[in-house]
MIVEX-582810 format. One record per residue (C-alpha): residue number from 1; residue in one letter; x, y, z. Coordinates in steps of 0.001 Angstrom, whole numbers, plus 500000, padded with zeros to 6 digits. Example, Ala and Ser with C-alpha at 12.3 -4.5 7.8 and 13.67 -1.06 7.14 Angstrom:
BEGIN
k=1, r=A, px=512300, py=495500, pz=507800 .
k=2, r=S, px=513670, py=498940, pz=507140 .
***
This chain:
BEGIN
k=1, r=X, px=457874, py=761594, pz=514948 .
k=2, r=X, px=457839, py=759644, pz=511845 .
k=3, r=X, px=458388, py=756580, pz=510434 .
k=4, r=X, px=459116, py=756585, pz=506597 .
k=5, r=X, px=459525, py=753155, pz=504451 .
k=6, r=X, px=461400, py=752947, pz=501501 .
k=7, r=X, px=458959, py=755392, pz=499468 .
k=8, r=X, px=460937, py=755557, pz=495899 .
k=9, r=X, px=459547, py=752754, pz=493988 .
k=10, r=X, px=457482, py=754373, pz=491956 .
k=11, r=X, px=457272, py=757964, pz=492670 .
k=12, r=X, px=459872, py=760205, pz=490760 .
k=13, r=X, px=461443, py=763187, pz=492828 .
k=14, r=X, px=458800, py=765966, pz=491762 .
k=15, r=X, px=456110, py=763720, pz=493257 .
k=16, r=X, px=457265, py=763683, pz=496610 .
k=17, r=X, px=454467, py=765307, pz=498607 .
k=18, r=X, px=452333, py=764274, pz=501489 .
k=19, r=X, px=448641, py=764606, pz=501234 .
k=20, r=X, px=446181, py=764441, pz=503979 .
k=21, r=X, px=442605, py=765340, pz=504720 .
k=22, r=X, px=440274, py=765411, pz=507680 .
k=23, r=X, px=436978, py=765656, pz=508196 .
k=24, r=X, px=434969, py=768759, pz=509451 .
k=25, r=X, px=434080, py=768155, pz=512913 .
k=26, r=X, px=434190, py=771481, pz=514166 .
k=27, r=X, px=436335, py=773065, pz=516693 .
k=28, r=X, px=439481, py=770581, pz=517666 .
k=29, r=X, px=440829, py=769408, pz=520345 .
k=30, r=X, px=444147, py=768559, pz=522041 .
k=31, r=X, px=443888, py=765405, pz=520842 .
k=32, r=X, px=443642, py=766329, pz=517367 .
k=33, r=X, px=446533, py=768519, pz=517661 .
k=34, r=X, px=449183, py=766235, pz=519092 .
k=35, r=X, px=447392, py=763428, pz=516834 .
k=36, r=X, px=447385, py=765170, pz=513776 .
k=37, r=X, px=448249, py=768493, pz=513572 .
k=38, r=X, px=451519, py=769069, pz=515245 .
k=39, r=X, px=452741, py=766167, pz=512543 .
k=40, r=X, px=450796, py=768238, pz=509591 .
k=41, r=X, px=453242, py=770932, pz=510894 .
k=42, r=X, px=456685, py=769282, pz=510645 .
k=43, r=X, px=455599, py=767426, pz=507748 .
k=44, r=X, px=455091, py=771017, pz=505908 .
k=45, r=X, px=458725, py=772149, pz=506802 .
k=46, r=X, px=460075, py=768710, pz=504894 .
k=47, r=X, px=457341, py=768216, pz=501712 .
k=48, r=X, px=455157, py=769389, pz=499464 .
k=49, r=X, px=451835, py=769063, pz=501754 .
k=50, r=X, px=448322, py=768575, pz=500177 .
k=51, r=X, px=446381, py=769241, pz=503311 .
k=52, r=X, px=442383, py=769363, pz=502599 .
k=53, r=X, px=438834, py=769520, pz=504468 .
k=54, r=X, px=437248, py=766036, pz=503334 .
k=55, r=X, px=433575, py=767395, pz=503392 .
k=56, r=X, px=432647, py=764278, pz=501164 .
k=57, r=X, px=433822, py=762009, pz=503566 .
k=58, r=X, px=431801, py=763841, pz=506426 .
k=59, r=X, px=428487, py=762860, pz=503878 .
k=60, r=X, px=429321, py=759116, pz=504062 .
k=61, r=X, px=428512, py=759230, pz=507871 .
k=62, r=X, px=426048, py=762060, pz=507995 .
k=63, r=X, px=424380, py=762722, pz=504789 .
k=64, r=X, px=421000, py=762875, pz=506421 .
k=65, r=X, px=422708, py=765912, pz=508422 .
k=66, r=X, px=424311, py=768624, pz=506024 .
k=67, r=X, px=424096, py=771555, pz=507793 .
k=68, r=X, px=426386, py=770976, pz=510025 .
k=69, r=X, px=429090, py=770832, pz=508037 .
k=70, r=X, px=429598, py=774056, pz=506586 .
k=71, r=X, px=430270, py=775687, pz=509863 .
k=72, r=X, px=432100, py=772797, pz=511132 .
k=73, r=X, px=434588, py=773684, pz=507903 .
k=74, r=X, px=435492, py=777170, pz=508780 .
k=75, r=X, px=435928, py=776705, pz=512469 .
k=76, r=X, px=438287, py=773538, pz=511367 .
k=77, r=X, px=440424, py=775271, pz=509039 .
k=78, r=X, px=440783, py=778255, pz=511812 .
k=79, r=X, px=442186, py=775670, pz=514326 .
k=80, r=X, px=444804, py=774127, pz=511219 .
k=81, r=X, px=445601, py=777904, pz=510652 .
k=82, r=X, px=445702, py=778882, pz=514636 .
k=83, r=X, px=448051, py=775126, pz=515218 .
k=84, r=X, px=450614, py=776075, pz=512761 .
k=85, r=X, px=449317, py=775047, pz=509421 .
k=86, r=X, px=451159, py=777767, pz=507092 .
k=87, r=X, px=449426, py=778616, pz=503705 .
k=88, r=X, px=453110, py=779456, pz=502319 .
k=89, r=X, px=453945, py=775898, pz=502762 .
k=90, r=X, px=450917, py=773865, pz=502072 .
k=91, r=X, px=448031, py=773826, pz=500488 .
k=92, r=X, px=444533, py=773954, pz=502587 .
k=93, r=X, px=441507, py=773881, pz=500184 .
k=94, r=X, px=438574, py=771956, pz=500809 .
k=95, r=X, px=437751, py=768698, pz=499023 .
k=96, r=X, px=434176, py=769209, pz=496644 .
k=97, r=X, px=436049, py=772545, pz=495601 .
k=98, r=X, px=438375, py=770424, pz=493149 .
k=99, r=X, px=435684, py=767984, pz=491060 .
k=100, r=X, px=438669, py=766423, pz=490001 .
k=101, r=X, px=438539, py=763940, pz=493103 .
k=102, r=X, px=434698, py=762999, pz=491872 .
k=103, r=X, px=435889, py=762219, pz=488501 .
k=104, r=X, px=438574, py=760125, pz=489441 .
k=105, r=X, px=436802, py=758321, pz=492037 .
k=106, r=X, px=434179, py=757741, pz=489343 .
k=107, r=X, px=436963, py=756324, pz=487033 .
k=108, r=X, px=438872, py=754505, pz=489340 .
k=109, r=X, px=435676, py=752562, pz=490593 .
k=110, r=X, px=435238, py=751102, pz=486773 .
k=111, r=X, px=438462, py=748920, pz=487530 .
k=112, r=X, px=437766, py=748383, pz=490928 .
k=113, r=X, px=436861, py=744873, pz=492272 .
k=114, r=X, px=433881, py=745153, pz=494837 .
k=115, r=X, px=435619, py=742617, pz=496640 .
k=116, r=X, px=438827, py=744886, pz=497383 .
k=117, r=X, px=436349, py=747547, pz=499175 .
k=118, r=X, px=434579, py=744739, pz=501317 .
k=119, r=X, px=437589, py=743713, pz=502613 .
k=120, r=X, px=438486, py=746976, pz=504042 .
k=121, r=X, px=438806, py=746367, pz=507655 .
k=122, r=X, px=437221, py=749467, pz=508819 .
k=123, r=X, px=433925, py=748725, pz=506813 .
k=124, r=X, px=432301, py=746387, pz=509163 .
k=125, r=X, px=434081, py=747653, pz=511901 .
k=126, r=X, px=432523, py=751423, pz=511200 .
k=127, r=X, px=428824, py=749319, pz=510346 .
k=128, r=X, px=429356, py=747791, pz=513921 .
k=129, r=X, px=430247, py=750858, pz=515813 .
k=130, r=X, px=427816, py=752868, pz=513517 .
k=131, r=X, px=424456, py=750872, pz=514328 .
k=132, r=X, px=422471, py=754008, pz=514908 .
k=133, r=X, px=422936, py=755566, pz=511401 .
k=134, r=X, px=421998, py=753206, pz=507736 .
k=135, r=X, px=425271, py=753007, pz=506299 .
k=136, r=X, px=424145, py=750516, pz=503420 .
k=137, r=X, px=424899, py=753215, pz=501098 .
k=138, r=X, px=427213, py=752981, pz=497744 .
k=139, r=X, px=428893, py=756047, pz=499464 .
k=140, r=X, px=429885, py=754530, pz=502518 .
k=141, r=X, px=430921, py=751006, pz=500553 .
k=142, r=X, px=432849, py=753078, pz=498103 .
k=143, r=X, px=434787, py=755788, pz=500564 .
k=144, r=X, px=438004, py=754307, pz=500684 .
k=145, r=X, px=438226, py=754765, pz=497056 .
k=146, r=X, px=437368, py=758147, pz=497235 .
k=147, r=X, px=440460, py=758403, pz=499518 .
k=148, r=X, px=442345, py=756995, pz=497085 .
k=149, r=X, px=441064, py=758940, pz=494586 .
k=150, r=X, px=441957, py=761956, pz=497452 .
k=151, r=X, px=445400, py=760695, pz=497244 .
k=152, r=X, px=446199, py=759698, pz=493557 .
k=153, r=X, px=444882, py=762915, pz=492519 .
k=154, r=X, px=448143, py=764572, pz=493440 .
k=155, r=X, px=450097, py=761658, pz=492841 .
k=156, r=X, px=451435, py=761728, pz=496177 .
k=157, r=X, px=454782, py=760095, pz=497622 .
k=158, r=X, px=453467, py=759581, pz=501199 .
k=159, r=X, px=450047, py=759595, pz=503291 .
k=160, r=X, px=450640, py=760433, pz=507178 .
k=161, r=X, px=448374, py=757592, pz=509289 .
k=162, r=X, px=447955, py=755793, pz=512227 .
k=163, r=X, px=448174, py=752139, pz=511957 .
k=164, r=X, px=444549, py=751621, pz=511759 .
k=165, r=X, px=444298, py=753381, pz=508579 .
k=166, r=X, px=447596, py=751402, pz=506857 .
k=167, r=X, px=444745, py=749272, pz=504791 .
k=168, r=X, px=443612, py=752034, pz=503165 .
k=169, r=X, px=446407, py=753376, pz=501812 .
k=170, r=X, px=447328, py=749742, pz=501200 .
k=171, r=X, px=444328, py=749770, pz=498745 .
k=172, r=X, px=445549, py=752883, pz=497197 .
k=173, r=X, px=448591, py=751547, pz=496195 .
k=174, r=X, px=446640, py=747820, pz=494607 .
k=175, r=X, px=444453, py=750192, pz=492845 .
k=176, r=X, px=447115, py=752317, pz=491250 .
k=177, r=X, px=449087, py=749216, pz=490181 .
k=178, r=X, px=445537, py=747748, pz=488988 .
k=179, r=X, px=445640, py=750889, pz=486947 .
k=180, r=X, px=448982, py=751473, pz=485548 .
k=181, r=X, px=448670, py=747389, pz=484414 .
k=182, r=X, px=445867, py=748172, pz=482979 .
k=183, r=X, px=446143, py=751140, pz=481136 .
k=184, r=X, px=450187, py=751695, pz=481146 .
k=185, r=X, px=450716, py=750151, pz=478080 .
k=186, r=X, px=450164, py=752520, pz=475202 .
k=187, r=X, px=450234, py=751745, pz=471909 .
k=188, r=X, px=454343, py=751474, pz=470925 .
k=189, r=X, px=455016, py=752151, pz=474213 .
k=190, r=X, px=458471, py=749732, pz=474188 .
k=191, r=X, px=459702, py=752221, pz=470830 .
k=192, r=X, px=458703, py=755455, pz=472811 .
k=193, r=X, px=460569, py=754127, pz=475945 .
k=194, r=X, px=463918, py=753413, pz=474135 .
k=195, r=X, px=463616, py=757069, pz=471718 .
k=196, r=X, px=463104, py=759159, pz=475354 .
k=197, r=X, px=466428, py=756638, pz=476825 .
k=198, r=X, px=468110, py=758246, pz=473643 .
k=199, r=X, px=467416, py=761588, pz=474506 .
k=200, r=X, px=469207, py=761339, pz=477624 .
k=201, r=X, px=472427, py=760982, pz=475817 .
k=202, r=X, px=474694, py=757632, pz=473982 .
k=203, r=X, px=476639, py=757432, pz=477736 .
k=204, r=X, px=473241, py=757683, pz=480247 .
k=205, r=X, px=471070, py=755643, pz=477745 .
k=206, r=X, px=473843, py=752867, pz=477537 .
k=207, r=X, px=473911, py=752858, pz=481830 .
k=208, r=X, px=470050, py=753226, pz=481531 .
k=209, r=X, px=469794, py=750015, pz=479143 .
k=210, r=X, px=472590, py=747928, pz=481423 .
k=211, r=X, px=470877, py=748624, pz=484558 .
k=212, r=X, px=467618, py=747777, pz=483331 .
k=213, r=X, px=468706, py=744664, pz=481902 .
k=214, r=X, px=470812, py=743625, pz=485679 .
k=215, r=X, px=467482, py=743962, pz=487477 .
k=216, r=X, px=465217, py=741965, pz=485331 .
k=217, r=X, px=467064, py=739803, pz=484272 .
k=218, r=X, px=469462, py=739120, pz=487532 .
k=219, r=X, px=466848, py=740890, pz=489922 .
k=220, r=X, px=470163, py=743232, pz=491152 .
k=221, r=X, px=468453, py=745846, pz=492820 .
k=222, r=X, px=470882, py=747964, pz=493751 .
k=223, r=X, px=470426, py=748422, pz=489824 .
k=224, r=X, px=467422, py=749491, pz=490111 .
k=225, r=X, px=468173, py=752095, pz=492906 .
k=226, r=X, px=470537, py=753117, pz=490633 .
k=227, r=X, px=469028, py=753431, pz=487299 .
k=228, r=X, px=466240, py=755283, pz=489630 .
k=229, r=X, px=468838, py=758066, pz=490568 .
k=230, r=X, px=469931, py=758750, pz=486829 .
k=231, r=X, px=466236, py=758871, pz=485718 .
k=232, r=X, px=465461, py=761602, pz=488647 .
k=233, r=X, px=468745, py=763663, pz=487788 .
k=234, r=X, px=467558, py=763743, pz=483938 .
k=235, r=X, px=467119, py=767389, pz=482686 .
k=236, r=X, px=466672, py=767190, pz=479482 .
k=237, r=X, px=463590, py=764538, pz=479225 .
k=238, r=X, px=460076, py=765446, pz=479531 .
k=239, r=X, px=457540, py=764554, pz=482531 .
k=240, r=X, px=455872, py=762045, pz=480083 .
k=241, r=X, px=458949, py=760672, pz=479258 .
k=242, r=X, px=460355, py=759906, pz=482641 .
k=243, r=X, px=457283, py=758074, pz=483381 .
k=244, r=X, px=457730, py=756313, pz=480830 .
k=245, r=X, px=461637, py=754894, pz=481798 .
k=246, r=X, px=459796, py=754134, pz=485043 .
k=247, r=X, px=457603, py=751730, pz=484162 .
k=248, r=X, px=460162, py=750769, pz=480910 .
k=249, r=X, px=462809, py=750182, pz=483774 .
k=250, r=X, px=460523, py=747716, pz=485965 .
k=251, r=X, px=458699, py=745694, pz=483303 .
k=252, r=X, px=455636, py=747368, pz=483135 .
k=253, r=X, px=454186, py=750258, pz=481507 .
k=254, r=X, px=454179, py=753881, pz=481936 .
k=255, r=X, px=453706, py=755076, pz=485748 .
k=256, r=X, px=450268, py=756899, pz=485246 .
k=257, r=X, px=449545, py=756566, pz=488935 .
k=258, r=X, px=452598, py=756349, pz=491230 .
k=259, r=X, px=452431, py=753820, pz=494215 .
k=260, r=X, px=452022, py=756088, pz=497542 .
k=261, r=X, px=453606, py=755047, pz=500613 .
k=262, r=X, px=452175, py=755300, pz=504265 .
k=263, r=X, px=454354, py=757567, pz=506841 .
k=264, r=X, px=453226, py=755972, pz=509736 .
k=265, r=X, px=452976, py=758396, pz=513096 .
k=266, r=X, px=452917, py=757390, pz=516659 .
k=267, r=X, px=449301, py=757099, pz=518177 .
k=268, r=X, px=448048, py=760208, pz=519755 .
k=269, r=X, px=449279, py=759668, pz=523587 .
k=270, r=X, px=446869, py=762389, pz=524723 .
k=271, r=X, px=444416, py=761452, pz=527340 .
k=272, r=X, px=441083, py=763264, pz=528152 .
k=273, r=X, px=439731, py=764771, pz=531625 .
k=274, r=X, px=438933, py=761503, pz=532540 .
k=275, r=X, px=441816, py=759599, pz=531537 .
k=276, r=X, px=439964, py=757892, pz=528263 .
k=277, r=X, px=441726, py=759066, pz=524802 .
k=278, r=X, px=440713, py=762667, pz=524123 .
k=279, r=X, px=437448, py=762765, pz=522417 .
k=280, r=X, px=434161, py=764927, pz=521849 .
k=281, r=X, px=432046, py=761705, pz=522092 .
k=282, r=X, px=433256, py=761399, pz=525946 .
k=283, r=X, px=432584, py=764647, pz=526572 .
k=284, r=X, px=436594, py=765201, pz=528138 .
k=285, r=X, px=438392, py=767329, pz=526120 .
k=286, r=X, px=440015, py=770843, pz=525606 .
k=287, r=X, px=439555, py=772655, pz=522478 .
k=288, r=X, px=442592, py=774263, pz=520951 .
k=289, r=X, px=440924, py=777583, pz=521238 .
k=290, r=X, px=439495, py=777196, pz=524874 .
k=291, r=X, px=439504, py=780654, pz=527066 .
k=292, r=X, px=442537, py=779944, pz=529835 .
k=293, r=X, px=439479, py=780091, pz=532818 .
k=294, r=X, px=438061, py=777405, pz=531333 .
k=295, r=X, px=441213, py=775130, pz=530668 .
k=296, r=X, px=441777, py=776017, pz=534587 .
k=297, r=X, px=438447, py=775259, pz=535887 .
k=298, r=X, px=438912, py=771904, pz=534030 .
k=299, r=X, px=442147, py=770747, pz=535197 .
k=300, r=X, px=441328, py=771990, pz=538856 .
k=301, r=X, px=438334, py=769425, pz=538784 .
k=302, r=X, px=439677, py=766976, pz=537320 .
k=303, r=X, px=439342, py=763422, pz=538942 .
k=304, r=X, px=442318, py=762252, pz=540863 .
k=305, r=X, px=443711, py=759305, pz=542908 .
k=306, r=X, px=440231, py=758618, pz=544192 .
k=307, r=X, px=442449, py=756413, pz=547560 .
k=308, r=X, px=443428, py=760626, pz=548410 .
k=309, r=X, px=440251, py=761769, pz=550142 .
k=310, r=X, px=442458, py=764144, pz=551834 .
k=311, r=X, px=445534, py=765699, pz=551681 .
k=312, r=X, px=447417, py=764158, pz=554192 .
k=313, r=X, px=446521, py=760766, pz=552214 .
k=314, r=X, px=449443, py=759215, pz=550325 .
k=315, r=X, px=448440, py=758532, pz=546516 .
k=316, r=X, px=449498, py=756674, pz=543806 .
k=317, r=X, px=450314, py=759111, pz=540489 .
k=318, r=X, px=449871, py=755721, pz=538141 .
k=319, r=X, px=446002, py=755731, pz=539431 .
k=320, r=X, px=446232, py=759146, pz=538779 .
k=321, r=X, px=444498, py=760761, pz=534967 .
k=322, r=X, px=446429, py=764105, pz=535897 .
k=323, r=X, px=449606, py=761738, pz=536064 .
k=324, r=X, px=449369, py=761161, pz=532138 .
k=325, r=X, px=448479, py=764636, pz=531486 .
k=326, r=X, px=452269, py=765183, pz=533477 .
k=327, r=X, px=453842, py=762793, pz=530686 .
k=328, r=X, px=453111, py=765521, pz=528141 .
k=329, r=X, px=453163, py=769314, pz=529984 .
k=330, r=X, px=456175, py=768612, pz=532764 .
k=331, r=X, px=459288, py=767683, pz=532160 .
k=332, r=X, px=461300, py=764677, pz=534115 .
k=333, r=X, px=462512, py=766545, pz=537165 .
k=334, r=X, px=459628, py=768238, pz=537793 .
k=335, r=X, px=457267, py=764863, pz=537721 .
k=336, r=X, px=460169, py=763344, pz=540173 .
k=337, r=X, px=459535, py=766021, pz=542725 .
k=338, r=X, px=455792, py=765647, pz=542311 .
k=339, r=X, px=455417, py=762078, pz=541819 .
k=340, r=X, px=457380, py=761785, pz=545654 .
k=341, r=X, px=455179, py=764482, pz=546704 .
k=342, r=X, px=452189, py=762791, pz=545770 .
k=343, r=X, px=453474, py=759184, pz=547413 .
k=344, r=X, px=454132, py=760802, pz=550605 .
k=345, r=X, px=451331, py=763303, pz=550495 .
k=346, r=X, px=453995, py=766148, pz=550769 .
k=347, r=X, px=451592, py=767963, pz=548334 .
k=348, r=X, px=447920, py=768443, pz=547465 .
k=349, r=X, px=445992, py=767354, pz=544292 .
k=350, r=X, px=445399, py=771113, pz=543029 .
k=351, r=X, px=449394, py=771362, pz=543900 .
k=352, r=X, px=450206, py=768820, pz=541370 .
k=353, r=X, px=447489, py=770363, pz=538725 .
k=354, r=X, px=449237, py=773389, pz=538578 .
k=355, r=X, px=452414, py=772746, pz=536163 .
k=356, r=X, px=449905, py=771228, pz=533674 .
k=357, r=X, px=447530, py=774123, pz=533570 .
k=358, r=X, px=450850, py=776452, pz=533129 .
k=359, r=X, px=452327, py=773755, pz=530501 .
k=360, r=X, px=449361, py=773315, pz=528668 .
k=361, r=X, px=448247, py=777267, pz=528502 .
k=362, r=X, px=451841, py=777887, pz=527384 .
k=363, r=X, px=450891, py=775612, pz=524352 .
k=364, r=X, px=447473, py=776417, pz=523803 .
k=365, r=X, px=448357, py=780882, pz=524327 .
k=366, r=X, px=449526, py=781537, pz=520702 .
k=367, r=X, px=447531, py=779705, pz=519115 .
k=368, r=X, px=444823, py=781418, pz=520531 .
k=369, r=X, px=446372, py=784651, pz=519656 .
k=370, r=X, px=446919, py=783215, pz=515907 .
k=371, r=X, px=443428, py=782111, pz=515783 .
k=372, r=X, px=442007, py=785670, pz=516660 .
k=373, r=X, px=442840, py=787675, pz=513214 .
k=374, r=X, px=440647, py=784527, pz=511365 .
k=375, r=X, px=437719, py=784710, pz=513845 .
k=376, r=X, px=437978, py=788767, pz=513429 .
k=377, r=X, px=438290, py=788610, pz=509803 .
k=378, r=X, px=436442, py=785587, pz=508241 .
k=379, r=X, px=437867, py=786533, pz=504425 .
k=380, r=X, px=440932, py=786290, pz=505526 .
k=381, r=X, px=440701, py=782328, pz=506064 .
k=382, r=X, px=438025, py=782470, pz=502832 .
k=383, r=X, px=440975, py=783593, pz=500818 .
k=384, r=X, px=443658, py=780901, pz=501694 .
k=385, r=X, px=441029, py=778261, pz=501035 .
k=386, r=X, px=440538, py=779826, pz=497335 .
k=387, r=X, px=443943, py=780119, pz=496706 .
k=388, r=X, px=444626, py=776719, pz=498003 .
k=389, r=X, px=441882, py=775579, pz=496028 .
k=390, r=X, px=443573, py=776480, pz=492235 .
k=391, r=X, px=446451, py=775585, pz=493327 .
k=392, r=X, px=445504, py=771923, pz=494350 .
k=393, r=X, px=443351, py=771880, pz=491105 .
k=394, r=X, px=446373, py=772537, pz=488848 .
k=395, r=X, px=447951, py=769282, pz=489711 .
k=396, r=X, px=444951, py=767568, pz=489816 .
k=397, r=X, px=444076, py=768755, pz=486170 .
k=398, r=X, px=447568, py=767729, pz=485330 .
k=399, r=X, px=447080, py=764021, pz=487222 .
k=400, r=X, px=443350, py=763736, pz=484668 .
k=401, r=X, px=444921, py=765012, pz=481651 .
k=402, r=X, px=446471, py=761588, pz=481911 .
k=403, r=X, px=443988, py=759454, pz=483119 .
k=404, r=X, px=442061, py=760416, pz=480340 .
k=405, r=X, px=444658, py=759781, pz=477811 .
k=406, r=X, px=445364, py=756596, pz=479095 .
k=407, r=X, px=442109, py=755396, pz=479281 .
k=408, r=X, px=441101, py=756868, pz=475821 .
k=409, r=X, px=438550, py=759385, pz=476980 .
k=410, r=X, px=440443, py=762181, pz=474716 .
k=411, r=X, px=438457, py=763023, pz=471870 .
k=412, r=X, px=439961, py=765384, pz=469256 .
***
């Protein structure tokens, strides 16, 4: 399901979470599930998960349009809930809720050349596809830093994308290294380096000091790995000071704002009523919470072959949008049978729709059923949100506590 690059450069063992947001759009679809969501819910069995509702983002596109998005934010965070998203293993809280994203956005766009957020290849692409709405806004020119703001907060290991959204976490990484180069390098920060390589003890700060010394001066990084390990097995140094041997150990300065890595996931492969990609905007999907008539009336009128304008005419299941629909809800033996079936027009169309309305009411059945206690009892999802909410802001607290240190905006 995943793919995950070599993600320990920079990010010490207690930082490796995923973080991911989306924007409120509403109810979801099946698209968004095996897109996004079914991922979200392995991801939370394996990591600390940061998952949020990016209702700032949704004001880049549609800040002329508010109201919208408050409703769209519940209903969203019922289909998370209702797809598997589990509160005991992740945090869901929604984005303006933890003001710690706007300050560090606000910070992080002192440093940050204009030049790196033109560049962004989904700027003029979104300006292009977006003609309709005035996007010449400072919001819109500045959201990818707000997503890295999103991500840095938490000081995240990975960020689950498709490959269209690499760049941006791309820029997230250039802008925490901009950062760290920048403001790393407090005052005696070589003399605080070697006293917390003391405290881990005459034989690990010896190792330590070796190592160090074989990768910048040699460039052995198998040293590095190394001298990596014995930094994240350290019990007896402090967060600060770990940071510290980080940076210490690569040249640079302390490791304010780790380097996060993109976990790249395969494309959605789930194709709409028509046989386009699943979306709202071509009016061809299934929502995650549809009643089972519905999903049945749909598939049963779904387009087929159009060369079978009667049963007894042979089709093609490649011409076919209920073929791809197959790919996902049967499984190999059963598309064989209907596949030859089809060919030799030993079946009918609404005979081949049948195994994907069972297969995909079989997936779509509990999480109607988990989705019902949330639409019953609205505080119920009102509470996860809160609780998500402090605990999201407690790391994000911790994350400015030393952003603001570093970049001497602590005034005692």
């Amino acid at each position: 399901m995943n793919s995950i690059t070599n993600s320990h450069s920079t990010i010490p063992a207690q930082f490796q979470r995923v973080v991911s947001g989306m924007r409120p759009t509403g109810n979801l679809h099946l698209g968004h599930y095996h897109g996004v969501l079914k991922n979200w819910v392995h991801l939370q069995r394996e990591y600390e998960c940061f998952f949020f509702v990016a209702d700032w983002h949704a004001l880049t596109t549609h800040y002329e349009d508010p109201a919208v998005i408050e409703k769209s934010v519940w209903e969203m965070v019922i289909d998370w809930l209702a797809a598997g998203v589990n509160p005991s293993s992740a945090r869901i809280f929604i984005q303006s809720q933890v003001p710690e994203h706007a300050e560090l956005h606000t910070l992080l766009s002192m440093m940050t050349p204009l030049s790196w957020l033109e560049r962004v290849p989904t700027y003029k692409d979104q300006q292009e596809k977006l003609k309709e709405r005035d996007l010449s806004t400072y919001g819109f020119l500045g959201y990818p830093l707000l997503q890295s703001a999103d991500i840095l907060a938490y000081r995240a290991a990975h960020v689950p994308v498709g490959e269209d959204q690499v760049a941006h976490v791309e820029l997230t990484r250039e802008v925490a290294r901009r950062f760290n180069h920048l403001y790393g390098k407090e005052p005696g920060f070589e003399e605080k380096a070697e006293q917390a390589a003391k405290k881990m003890g005459k034989k690990n700060a010896k190792l330590y000091s070796r190592l160090r010394k074989s990768f910048q001066e040699a460039g052995d990084h198998e040293a590095l790995e190394t001298a990596r390990a014995l930094l994240e097995s350290q019990q007896n140094i402090t967060m600060g000071d770990r940071e510290r041997l980080f940076g210490y150990l690569e040249g640079g300065g302390k490791i304010i704002l780790p380097e996060p890595q993109a976990l790249l996931t395969k494309a959605s492969k789930m194709p709409g009523l028509d046989g386009q990609k699943m979306s709202k905007s071509y009016g061809n999907t299934i929502s995650l919470r549809e009643e089972p008539e519905q999903v049945e009336k749909k598939i049963r009128t779904m387009p087929t072959d159009t060369n079978r304008v009667r049963k007894t005419d042979p089709g093609d299941p490649a011409k076919c949008p209920v073929w791809q629909l197959h790919q996902i809800y049967t499984d190999e033996s059963q598309r064989e049978t209907l596949a030859e079936g089809c060919r030799t027009a030993g079946i009918g169309c609404l005979d081949c729709k049948q195994p994907v309305i069972e297969g995909m009411l079989k997936e779509l059945t509990p999480m109607r059923e988990r989705a019902q206690k949330f639409t019953e009892d609205p505080t119920l999802v009102r509470n996860i949100i809160e609780e998500g909410r402090e605990l999201a802001r407690e790391e994000a607290i911790r994350t400015m506590v030393e952003v603001r240190q570093a970049m001497g905006l602590v005034y005692t």
